[in-house]
N, C-alpha and C positions, 0 to 999 in steps of 0.2 A: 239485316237489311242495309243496302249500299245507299250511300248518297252523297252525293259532288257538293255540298258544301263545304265551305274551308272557314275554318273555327280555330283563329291563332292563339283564340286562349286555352282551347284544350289540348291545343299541341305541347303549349308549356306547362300548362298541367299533367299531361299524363305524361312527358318526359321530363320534367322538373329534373331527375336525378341523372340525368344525362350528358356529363362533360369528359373534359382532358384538362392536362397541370396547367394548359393554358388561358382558362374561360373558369375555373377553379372546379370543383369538385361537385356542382348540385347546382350547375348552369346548362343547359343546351348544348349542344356543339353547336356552333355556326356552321358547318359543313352540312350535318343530319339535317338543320331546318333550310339549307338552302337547298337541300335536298327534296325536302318536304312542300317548299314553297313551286319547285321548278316541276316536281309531281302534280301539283293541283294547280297549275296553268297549262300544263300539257294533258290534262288529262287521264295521268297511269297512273293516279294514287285514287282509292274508293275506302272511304269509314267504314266500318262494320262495330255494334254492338259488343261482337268478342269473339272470340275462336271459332266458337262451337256456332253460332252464327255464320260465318264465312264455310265451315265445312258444309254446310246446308245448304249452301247456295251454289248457284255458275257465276262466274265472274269473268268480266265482258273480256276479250281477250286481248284490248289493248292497255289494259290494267297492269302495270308490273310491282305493285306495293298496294300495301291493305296496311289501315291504320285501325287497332280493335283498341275498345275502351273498357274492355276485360278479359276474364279469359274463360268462365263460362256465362256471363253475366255483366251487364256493363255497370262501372263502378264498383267489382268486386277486386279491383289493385293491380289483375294481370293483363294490363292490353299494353299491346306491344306495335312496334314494327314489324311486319313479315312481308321480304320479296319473295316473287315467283323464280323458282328454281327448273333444271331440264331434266331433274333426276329427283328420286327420293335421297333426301339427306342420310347420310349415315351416323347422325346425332341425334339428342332428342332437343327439342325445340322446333318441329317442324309439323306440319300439317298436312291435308288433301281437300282441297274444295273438290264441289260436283264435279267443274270443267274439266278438260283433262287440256286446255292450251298448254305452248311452250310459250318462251318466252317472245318467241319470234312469231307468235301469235296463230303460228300450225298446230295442230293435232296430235295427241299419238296417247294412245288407251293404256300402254305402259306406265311411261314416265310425266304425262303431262296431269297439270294440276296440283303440282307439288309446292309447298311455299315452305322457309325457315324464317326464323330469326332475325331483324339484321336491326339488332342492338348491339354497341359497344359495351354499355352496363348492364345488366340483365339485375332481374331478380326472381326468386324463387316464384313469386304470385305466378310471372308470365307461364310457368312448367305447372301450375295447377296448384301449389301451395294455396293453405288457407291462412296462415298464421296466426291463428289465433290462442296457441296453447294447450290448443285441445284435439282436434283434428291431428293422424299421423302426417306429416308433409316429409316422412323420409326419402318417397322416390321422386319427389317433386326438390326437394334442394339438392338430392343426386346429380338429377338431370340438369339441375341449375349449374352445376360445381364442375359436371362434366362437360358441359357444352360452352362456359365461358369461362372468359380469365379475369372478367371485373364484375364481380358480386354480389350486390347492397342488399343488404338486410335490414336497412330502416323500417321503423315502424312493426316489426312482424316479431311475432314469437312462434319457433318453428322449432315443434314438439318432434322428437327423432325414436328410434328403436330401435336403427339398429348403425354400425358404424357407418361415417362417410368415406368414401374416398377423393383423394384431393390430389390429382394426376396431372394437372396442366400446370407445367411449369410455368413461375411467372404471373401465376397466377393474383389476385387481390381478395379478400374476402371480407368486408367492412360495413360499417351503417357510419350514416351521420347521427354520431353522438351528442344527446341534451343542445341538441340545435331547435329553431327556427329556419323552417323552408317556407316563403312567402306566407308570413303570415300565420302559418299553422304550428303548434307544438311537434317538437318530430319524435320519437321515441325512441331509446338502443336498441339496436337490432339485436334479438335473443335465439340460442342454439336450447331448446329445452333436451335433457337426455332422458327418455325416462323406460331404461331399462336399466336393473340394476346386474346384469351379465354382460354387458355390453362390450367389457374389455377396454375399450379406444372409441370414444367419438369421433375424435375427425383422425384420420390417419392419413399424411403427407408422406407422397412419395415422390411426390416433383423436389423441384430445383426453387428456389427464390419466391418462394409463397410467401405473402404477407396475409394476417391478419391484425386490424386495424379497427379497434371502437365499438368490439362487441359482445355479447355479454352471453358466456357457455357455465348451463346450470342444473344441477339435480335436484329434485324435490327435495333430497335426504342421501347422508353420506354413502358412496357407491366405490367398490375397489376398482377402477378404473383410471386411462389417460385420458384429458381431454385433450389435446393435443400430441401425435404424436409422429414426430421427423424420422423418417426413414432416408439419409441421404445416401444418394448411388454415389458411383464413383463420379470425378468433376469432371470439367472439362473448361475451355477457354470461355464459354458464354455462363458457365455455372456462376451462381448469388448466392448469399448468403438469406436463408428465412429469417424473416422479420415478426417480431408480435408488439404490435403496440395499440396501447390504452384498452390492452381486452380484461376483462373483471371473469375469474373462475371460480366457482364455488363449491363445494362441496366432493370434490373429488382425491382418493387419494395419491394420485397424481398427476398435479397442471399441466407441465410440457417434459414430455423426455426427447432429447434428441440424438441419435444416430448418426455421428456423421461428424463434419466439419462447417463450423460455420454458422453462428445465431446470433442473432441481437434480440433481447428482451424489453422494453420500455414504457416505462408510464403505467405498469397493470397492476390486478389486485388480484391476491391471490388466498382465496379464504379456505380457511378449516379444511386446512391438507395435510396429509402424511409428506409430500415431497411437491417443492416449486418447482424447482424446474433441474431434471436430473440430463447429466449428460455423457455418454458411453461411445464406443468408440465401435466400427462396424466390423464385427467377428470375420466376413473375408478380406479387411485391408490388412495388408502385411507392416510391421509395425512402426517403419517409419512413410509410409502413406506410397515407395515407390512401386511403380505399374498400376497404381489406382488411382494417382488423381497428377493433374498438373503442375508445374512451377508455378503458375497464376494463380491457381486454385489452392495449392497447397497451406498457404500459410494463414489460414480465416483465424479467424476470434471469435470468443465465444461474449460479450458483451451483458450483462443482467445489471438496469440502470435505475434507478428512480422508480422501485416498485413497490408498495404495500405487499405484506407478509400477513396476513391477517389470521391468528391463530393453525399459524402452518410448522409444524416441526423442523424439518429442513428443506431452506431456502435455496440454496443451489448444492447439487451433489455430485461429483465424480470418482464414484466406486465402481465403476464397470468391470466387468467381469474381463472384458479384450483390450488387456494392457491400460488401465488410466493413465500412465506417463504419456502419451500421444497425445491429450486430450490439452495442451497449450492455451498460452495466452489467453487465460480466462481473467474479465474483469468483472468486479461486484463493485458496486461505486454507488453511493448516496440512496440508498436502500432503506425501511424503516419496515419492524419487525413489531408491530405493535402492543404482541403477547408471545412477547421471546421467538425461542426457536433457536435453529444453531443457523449462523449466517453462510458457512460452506462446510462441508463436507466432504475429505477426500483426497487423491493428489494433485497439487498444485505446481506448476513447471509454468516459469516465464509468465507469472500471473500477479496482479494486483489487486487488495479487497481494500479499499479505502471508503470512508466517510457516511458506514452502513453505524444503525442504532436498532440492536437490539435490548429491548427493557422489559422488565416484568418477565424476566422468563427463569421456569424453574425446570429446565432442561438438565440434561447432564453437562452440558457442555455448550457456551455458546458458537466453536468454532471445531471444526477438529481438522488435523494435517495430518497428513497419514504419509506413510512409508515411501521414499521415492520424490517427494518433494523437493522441491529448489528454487531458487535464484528468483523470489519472490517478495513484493513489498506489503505490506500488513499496516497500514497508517492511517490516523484520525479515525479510528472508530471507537465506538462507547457500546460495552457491552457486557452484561452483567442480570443485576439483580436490581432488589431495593431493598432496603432498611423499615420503612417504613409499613407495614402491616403483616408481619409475620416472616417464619423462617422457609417458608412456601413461596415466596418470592424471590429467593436466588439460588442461580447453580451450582454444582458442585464445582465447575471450570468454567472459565472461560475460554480458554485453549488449551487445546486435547491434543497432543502430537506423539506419534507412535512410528518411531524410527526402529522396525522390526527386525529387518533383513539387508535393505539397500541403503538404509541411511536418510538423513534429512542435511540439508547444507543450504546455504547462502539466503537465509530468510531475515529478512529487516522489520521489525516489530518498532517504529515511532508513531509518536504522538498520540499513541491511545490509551484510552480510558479503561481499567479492569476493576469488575467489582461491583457493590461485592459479595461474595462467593463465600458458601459453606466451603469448600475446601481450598486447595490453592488456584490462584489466579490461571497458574502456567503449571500446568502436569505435562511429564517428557516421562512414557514409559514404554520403554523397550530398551533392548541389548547394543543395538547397530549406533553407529556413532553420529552425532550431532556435529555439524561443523559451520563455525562461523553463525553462528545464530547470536543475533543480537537484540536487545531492546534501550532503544535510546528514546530521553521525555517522556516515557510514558506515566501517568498514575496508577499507584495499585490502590484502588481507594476500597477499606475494609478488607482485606483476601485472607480467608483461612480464621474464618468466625467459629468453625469448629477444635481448631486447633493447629491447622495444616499451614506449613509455610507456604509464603507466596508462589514460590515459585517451588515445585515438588518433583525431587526425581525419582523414580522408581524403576527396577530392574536393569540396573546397572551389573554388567556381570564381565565384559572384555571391549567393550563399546565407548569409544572415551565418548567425553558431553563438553562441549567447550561453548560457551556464553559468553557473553559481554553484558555490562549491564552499562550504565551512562547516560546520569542526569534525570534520573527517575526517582520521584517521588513517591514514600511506603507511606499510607497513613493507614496506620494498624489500632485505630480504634478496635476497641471491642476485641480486636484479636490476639486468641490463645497461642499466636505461630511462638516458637520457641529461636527459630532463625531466621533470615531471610532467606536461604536456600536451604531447603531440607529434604526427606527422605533416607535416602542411601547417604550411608558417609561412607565418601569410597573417592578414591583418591584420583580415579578417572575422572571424574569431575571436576575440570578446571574454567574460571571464572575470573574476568578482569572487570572490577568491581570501582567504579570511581564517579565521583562527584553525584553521586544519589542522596536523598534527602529520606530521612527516618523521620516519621512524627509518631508519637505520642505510644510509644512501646520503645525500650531502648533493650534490641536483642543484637546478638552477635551477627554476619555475614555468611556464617555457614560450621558445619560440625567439622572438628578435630583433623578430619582427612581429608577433603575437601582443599582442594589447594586454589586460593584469592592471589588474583595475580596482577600486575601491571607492565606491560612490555616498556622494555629499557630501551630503546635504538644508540642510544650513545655508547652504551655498554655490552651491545649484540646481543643480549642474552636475558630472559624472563626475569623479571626482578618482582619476586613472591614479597606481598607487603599485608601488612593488617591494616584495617581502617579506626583510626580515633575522632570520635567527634567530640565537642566540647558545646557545653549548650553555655548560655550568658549567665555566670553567675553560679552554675553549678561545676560538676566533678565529669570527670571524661569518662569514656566506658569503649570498650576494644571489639571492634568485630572482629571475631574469629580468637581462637586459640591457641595451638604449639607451631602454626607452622612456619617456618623460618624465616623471615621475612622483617620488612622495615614497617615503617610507619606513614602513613599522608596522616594529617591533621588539616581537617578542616572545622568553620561553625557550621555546628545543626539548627541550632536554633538562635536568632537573634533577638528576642524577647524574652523582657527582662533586664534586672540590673547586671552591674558587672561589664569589665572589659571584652569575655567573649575572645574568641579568633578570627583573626581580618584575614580575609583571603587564604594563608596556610603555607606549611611548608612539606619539605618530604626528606624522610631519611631510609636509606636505603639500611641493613644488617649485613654485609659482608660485600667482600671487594667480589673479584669477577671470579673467584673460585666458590663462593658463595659462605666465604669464612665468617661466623658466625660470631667469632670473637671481635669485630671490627664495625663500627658504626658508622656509617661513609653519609657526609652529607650533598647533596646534590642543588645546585641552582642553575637556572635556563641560562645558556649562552647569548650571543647575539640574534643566532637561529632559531631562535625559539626551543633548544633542546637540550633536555636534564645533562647538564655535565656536573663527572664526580669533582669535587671540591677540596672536602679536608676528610682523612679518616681517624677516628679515633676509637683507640683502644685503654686498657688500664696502665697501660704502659708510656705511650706516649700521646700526643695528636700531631698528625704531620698532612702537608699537602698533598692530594693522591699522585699530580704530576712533581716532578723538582723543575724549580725555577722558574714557574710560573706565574704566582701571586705572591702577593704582599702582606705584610702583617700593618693592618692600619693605612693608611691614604694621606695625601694633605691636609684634606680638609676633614679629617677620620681619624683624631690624634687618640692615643691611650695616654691616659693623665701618670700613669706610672707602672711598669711595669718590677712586679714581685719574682723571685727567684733565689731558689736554694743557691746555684750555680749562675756566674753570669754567660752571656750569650759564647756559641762557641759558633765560629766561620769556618768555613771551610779554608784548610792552610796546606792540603796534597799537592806536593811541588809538581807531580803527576799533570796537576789544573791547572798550572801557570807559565807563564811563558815571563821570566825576569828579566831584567834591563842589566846588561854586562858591567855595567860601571854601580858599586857600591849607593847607596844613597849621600853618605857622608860625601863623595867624591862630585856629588851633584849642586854644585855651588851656587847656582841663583835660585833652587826652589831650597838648602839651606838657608841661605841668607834670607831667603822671604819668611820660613819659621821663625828664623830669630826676631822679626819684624812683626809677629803677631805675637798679642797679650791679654793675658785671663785676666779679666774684669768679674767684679759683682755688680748682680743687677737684681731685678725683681720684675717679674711681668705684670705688663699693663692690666691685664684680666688678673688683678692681687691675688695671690695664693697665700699672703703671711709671712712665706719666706723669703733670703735671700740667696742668691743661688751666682753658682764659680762656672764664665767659658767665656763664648768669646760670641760675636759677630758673625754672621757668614758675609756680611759686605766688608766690615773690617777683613778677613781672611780674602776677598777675592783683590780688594785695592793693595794688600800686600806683597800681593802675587803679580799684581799688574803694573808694579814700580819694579819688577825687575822683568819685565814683558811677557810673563809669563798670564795665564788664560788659567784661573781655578777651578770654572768648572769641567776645564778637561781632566780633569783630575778626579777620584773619588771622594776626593775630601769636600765640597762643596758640590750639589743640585738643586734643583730647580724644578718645583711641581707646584702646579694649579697654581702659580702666580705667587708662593714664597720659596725662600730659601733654605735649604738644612745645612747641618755641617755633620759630617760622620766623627763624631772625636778617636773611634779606634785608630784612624788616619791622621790624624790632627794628631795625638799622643805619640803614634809611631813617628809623627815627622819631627816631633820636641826632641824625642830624645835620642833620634841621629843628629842635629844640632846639636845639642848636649855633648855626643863622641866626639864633635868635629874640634870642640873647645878644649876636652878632657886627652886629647891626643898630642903625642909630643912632638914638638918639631925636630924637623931635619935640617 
């Protein structure tokens, strides 16, 4: 039944959920109601009870809007807006009163009497849902899904059977989530699924669908997606699908997506085989060209801030069409409640930062599979626990399987491993590792069954090159026997420095296994073993036969005892990698290892000639011991002599004969007393005949005193001495 009253609070009640980003989310538009206001002053808007009410009736034919307050039934949730249209719609959403008017208020038995839709937000109710969890409402949120692109599911639990489809790009599909709408409690809007064949709940085949705040759920666990992305090829207006704050339960898998392009965030993802899986579309050729655009090409795959809620693995890219395409995936501050593995698969130009997985007794908290690269692995904590049994931790935390194509350029800082019935880090496969590092990290407990931390296995023509740096082993409780173990195989090479061992003192790695440290001064790999020395106790040698010098640093500062400050390094052979030869090394100015002095059983000599010194100014030796005294260099080859004899040289004679050996005793008393001379006496001798001593070798000048060379001093006595001892002419 029609009737011209106009009731502005039920206009905002029955469109309460009716806005734009402008008026916010679950306001009016201002447009709809001065739409609604300028209808019921003019006369072309008439109330109706509900749908199925207006189909029963004729409606006057200057009417062009019906406002219903249900949809078979007033106050059963579906009333809507509906104008008069000049055609039947080709959607669903629309209806036929008695009249057959157009809009222009003529006739025609055909097409007159048609009305749709004309809500920007729609919801299921208005298509006939019942929402109450029990009722099928499959073809009623179809026709919701199908005919709009903004779709609120507050308050409604809509029981489903069979899949949806999700074709309008662009589309929304959301509730106002644990809100307040004037006054009233509002409920999440719920997808119930309850067929257990079902395959796919919602299946998206649009472009830039969001789902936003709502909650897709099975009575009891079901082989199924409840979301899942079909992306076509792109194009200049294509989006990226978005899922945020949606809660999935029970399915064994939340979203897989096909294609390019997803952001994940804010959701919960309970008691699943797989979060959210991601594969690559079997007709795109494999680096994306003739399918999709330059603008479009380069999406991200984004999984942010979401609960893991007893879900095995969290995000997965093992697609069957090429997973190297599958790029720039990021996993970022993620929380895994009851374990799980936090990825899955290959990883290319991708970052997993700041995820915790705990309590999980997975096989593997992570796994990297064949084909991975140029990826950073940082601040995450991920393991087991100690505390209630050996059913609380993994056998890995990182699973990497470099089979065929290899693994390279992966940065493992700042996380937390452990701890694990086996080792921390398993690397098994043949294909070679490159540049894989781990710097800061903890291995806290790894390898409580026996297993080194870090575990290689199936090493066969694949070298494995590692860095390790500034990571901390605390091998409580652990049987590991090394810190790298598995295969001893000499392809395995490892630059091992400034790590911290607690509380197990085992070697760096077995017999063949080459520990190494790059030399830059010296061009060339300079193989060293690690010595630590704890305070107070005895040292102990990482590693065994392999060629190589020594760093020494402290392990432990606790405790009595002097301990090792800071540390040195000595390298075992010069750049041939001579074995017989102990070369020690200290930083230049540059901050870079330069060799110093080498020593062998033979002699010690400085690596360059003529570069340093034995002793300093202020750096004296109180006496130096020797079979032999010093010998100088005297190769006439080295020298360039003064044509005139010394004897012939008369005023630096004469100034000899002017210097004289005194006994003295130093001020700093040694007991003795001791035969020479002055260096200022020596230089005033030389300066009464204008002559300048320290141009000379016989008297210097450093750090503010003076020396005297006496091999010079003695050679100038006793050409003095000839000049006396000579006979005249």
């Amino acid at each position: 039944m029609s009737t011209s009253n106009y009731d502005i609070d039920v206009i905002l009640r029955d469109h309460i959920t009716q806005g734009d980003s402008g008026s916010g989310p679950h306001k009016p538009l201002k447009s709809q109601l001065r739409a609604y206001l300028k209808s019921v002053e003019t006369g072309t808007l008439d109330r109706y009870n509900s749908k199925v009410d207006v189909e029963n009736n004729e409606v006057r034919s200057s009417v062009l809007s019906v406002l219903t307050h249900g949809y078979t039934a007033a106050g059963d949730g579906g009333g809507a807006l509906y104008k008069r249209v000049d055609a039947e719609p080709s959607h669903p959403g629309k209806f036929r009163s008695a009249d057959r008017y157009l809009t222009d208020g003529g006739t025609d038995a055909t097409n007159g009497g048609w009305w749709e839709i004309d809500e920007r937000i729609t919801t299921p109710k208005m298509y006939g849902a019942i929402g109450d969890g029990v009722n099928d409402d499959t073809v009623a949120l179809q026709d919701c899904i199908t005919s709009g692109r903004f779709i609120d599911l507050t308050g409604g639990i809509y029981r489903i059977t069979d899949t949806i489809q999700v074709a309008v790009s662009k589309s929304k599909i959301f509730s106002a989530a644990l809100t307040t709408l004037q006054g009233f409690a509002v409920r999440q809007g719920a997808i119930l699924v309850d067929n257990p064949s079902i395959g796919i709940a919602l299946n998206c085949t649009s472009t830039g669908t969001i789902f936003e705040n709502i909650y897709i759920y099975s009575a009891a666990q079901i082989t199924a997606e409840a979301i899942h992305f079909d992306r076509s090829a792109g194009s200049s207006s294509d989006r990226d699908h978005r899922v945020i704050g949606v809660s999935i339960v029970n399915f064994s898998t939340c979203i897989k997506m096909i294609g390019r392009g997803l952001h994940v965030k804010d959701c919960q993802f309970s008691t699943a085989t797989f979060g959210v899986v991601l594969d690559w579309p079997a007709s795109w050729t494999p680096n994306g060209a003739g399918n999709d655009t330059t603008i479009t090409a380069g999406r991200s795959y984004v999984i942010t801030n979401n609960l893991f809620h007893d879900c095995d693995n969290w995000v997965t890219n093992e697609g069957t069409e090429n997973p190297q395409n599958i790029r720039s995936v990021v996993v970022s501050g993620n929380l895994g409640d009851l374990g799980g593995c936090i990825f899955r698969g290959v990883l290319v130009d991708g970052a997993i930062s700041g995820n915790i997985c705990n309590l999980s007794d997975y096989v593997y908290t992570m796994r990297i599979n064949d084909g991975s690269r140029n990826s950073a692995i940082s601040g995450n904590v991920m393991g087991g626990l100690n505390e209630g049994g050996e059913g609380n931790q993994p056998n890995h935390c990182v699973y990497m399987t470099p089979e065929t194509i290899g693994i390279k350029n992966i940065a493992f800082t700042g996380n937390v491993f452990g701890p694990t019935h086996q080792g921390s880090i398993r690397i098994d496969g043949d294909a070679a590792t490159t540049n894989i590092s781990f710097v800061g990290n903890t291995f806290q407990q790894p390898g409580l069954d026996g297993f080194s931390p870090i575990y290689l296995e199936g090493v066969v023509s694949g070298a494995k090159d590692l860095s390790l740096i500034a990571n901390t082993f605390d091998l409580t409780g652990s049987a590991a026997a090394t810190i790298i173990g598995g295969d001893n195989n000499a392809l395995i090479r490892v630059l091992y420095t400034n790590n911290s061992v607690q509380n197990n003192a085992i070697p760096v790695a077995q017999s063949n296994v080459i520990v190494y440290q790059d030399g830059p001064a010296l061009g060339m790999a300079e193989y060293v073993h690690t010595v630590y020395s704890a305070r107070g106790g005895s040292s102990w040698v990482a590693g065994d036969t392999v060629v190589g010098g020594h760093v020494v640093y402290s392990a432990d500062t606790s405790g009595p005892g002097a301990g090792i400050v800071g540390g040195y390094k000595i390298l075992a052979g010069d750049t041939t990698l001579n074995s017989t030869i102990m070369r020690l090394l200290a930083k230049d100015s540059s901050g870079v290892d330069h060799p110093t002095v080498d020593i062998t059983t033979s002699y010690m000599r400085p690596v360059f000639s003529n570069e340093m010194s034995c002793g300093s100014s202020n750096r004296l030796w109180t006496a130096v011991y020797a079979t032999n005294g010093t010998i100088q260099t005297s190769d006439e080859r080295l020298k360039d002599f003064d044509a005139r004899p010394l004897g012939e040289q008369s005023a630096v004679i004469a100034a000899a004969k002017k210097i004289s050996f005194r006994s003295y005793r130093w001020i700093d008393d040694d007991g003795k007393t001791h035969f020479g001379v002055s260096a200022q006496a020596v230089m005033e001798a030389f300066a009464s005949f204008g002559l300048d001593a320290l141009e000379y070798g016989l008297v210097r000048e450093e750090g503010g005193s003076f020396f005297v060379s006496y091999t010079e001093l003695l050679a100038l006595k006793l050409a003095a001495l000839e000049t006396d001892d000579r006979p005249a002419h």
